[in-house]
Backbone as CSV, one residue per row, in Angstrom:
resi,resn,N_x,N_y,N_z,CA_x,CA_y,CA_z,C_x,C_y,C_z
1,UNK,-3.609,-9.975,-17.695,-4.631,-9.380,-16.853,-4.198,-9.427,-15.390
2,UNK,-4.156,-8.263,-14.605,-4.082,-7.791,-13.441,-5.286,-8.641,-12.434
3,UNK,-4.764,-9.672,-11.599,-5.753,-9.990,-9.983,-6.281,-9.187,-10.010
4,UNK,-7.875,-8.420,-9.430,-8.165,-7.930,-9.110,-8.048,-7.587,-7.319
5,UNK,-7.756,-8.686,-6.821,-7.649,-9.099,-5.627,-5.844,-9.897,-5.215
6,UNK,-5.342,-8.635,-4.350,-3.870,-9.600,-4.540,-3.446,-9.551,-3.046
7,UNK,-2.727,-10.326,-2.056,-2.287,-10.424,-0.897,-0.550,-10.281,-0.751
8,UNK,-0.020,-8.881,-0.255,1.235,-8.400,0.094,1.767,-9.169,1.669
9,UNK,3.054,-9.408,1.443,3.467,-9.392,2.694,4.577,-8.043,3.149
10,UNK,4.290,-7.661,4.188,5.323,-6.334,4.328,6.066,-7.031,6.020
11,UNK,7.217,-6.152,5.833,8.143,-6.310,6.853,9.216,-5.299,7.352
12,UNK,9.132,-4.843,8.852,9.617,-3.788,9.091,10.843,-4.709,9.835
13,UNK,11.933,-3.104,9.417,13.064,-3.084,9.716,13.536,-2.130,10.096
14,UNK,13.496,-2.029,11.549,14.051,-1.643,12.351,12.487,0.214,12.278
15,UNK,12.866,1.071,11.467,11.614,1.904,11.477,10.833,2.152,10.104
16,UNK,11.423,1.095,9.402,11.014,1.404,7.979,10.209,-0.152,7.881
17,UNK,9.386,-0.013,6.976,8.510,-0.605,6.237,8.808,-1.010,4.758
18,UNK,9.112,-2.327,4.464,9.449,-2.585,2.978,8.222,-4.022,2.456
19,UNK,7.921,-3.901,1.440,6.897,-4.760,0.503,7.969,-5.897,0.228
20,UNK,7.241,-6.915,0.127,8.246,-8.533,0.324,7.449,-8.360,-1.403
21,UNK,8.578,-8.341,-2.123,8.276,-8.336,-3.887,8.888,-9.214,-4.473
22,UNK,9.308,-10.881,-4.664,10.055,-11.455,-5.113,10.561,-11.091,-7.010
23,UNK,9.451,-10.502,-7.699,9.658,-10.294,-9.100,10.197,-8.789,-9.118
24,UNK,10.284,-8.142,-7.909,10.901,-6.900,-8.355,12.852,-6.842,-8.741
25,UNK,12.917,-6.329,-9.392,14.375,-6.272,-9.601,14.919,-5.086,-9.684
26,UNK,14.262,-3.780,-9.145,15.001,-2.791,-8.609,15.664,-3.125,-7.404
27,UNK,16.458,-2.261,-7.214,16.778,-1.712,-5.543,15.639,-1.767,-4.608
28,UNK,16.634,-2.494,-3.108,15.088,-2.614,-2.175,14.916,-1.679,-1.744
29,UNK,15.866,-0.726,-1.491,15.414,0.822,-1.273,14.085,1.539,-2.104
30,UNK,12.952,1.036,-3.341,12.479,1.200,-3.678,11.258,0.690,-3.231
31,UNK,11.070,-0.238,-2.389,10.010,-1.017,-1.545,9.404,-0.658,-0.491
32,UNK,10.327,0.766,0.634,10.167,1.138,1.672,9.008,1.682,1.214
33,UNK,8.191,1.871,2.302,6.800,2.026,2.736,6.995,3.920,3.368
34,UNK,6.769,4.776,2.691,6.404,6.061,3.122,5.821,6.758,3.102
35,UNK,5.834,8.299,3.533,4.852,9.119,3.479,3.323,8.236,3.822
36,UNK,2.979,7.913,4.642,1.824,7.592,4.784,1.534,6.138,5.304
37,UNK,2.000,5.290,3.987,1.961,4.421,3.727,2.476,3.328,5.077
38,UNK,3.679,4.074,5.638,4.455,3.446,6.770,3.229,3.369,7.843
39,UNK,2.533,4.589,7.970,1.606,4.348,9.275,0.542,3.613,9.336
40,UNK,0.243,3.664,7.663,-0.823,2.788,7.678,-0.537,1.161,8.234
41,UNK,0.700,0.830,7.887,1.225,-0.524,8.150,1.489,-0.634,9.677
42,UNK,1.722,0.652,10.464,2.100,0.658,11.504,0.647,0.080,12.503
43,UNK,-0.565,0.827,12.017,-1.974,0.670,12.214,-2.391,-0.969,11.742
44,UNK,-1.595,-1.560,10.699,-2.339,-2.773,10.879,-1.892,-4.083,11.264
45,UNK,-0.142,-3.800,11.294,0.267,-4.209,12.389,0.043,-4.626,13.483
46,UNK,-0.329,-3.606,14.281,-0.434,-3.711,16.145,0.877,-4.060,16.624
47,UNK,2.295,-3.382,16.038,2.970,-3.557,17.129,3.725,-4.952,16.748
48,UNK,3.446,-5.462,15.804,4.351,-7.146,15.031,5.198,-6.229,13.916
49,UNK,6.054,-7.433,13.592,7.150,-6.665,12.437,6.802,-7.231,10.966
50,UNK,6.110,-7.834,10.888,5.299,-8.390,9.069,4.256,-8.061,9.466
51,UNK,3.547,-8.359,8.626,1.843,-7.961,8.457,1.420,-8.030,6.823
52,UNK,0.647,-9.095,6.614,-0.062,-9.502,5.092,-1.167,-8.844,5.344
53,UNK,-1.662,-8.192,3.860,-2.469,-7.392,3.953,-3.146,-7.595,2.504
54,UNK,-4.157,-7.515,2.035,-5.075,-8.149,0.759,-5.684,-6.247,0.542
55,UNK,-4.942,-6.576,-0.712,-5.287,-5.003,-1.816,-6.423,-5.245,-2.442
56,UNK,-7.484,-5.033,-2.997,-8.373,-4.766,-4.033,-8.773,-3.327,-4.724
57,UNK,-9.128,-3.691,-6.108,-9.844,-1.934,-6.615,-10.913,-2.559,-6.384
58,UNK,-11.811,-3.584,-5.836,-13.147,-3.085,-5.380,-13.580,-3.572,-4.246
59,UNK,-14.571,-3.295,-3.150,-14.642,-3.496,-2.077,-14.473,-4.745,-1.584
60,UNK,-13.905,-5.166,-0.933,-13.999,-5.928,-0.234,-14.752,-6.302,0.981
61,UNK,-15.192,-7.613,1.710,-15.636,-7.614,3.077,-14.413,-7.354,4.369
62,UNK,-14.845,-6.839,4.871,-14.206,-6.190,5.953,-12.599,-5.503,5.378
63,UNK,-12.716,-4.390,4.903,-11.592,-3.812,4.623,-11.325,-2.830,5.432
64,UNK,-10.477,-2.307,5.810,-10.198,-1.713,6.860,-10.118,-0.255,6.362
65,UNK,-9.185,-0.013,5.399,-8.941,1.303,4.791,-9.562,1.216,3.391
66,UNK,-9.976,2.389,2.670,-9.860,3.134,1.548,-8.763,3.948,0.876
67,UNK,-8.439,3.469,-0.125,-7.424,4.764,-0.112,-7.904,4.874,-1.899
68,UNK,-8.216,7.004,-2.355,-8.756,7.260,-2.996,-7.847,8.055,-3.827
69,UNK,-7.356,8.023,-5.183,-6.432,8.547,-5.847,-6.687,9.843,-5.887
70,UNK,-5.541,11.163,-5.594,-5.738,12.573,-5.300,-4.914,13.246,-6.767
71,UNK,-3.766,12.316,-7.014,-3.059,13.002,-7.866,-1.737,12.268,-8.102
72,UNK,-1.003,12.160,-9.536,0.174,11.638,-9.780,1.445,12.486,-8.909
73,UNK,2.198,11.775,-8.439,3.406,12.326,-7.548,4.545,11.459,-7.500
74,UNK,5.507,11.991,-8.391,6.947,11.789,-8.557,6.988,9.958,-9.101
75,UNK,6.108,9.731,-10.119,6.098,8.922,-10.342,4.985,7.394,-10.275
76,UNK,4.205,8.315,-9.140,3.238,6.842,-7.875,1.896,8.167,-7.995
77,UNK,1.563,7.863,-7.070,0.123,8.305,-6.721,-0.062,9.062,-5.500
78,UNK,-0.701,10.013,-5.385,-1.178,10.303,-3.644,-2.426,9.911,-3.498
79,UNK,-2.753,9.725,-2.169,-4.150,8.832,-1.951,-4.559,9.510,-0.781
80,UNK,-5.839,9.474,-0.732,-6.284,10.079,0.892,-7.085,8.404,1.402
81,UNK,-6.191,8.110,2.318,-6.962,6.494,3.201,-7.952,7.404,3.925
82,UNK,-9.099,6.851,4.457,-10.431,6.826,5.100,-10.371,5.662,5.792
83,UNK,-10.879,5.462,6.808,-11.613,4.711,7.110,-12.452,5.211,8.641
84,UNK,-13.026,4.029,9.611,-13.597,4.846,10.513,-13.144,5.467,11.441
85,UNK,-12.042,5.320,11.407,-11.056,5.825,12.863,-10.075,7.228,11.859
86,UNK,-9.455,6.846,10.826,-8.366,7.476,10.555,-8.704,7.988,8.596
87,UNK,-7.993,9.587,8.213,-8.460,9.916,7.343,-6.934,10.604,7.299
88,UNK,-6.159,9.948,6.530,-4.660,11.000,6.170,-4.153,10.319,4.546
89,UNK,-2.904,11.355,4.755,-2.864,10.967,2.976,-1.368,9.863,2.784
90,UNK,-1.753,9.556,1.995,-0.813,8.228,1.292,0.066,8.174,0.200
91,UNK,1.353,8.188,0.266,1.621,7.952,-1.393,2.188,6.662,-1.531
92,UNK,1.640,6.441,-2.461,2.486,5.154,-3.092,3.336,5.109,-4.366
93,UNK,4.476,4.957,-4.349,5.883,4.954,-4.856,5.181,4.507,-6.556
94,UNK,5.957,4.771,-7.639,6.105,3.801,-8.656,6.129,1.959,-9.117
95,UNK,6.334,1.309,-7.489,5.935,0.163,-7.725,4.697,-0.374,-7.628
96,UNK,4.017,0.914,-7.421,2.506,0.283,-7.550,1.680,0.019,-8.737
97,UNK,2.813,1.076,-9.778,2.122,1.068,-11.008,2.936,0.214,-11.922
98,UNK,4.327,-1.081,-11.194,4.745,-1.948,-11.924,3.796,-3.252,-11.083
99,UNK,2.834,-2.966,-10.526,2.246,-4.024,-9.713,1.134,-4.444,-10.382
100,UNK,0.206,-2.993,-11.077,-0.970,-2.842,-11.869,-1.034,-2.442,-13.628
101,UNK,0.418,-2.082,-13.798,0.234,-1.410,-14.852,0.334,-0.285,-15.328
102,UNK,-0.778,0.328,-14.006,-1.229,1.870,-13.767,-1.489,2.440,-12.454
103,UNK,-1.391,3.219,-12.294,-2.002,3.794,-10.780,-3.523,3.658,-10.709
104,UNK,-3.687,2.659,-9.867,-5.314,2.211,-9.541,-6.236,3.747,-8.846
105,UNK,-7.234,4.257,-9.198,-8.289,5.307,-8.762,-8.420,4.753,-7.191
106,UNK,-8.936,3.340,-7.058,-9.108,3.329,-5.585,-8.957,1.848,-5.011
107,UNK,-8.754,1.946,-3.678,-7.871,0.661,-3.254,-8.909,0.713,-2.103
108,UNK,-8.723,-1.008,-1.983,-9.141,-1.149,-0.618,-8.323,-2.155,0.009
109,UNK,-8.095,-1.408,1.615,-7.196,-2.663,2.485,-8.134,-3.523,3.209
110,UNK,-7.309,-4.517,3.339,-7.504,-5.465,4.543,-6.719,-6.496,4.849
């Protein structure tokens, strides 16, 4: 059974964004943070080069983003994040669905 509630650490390098995954055993080229995903980190960041961030599929207190499943893409998911400031779209790679299983319907950050 899948956490419902799990805490990432991410870490940029140099302009890229990669997920700190100790059980992954692909290529770390598979970790980078894109299409979307990079800015969102860039946004919760502020400007530091890590940033832990707590995923849930159900709400959380004070979550910052939404992000709402749009459609399967090349493996991962596209997502449209919401929140009160910012509304753009997201994909997340195939390791999200070795993270869950499956591609989660809806996420919440914080």
């Amino acid at each position: 059974m899948v956490e419902s509630i799990r805490k990432f650490k991410f870490e940029r390098e140099g302009n890229q964004w990669f997920v700190i995954l100790p059980e992954w055993t692909g290529a770390k080229s598979e970790l980078e943070m894109v299409m979307g995903a990079d800015t969102m980190l860039d946004i919760l960041a502020q400007g530091e080069n890590e940033v832990y961030i707590t995923i849930s599929e159900e709400p959380i207190t004070d979550s910052k983003f939404m992000l709402t499943y749009l459609e399967g893409l090349e493996g991962g998911g596209l997502y449209k994040l919401t929140s009160e400031l910012y509304t753009f779209e997201v994909w997340l790679c195939h390791v999200v669905k070795f993270i869950y299983g499956y591609i989660p319907t809806t996420l919440y950050i914080r």
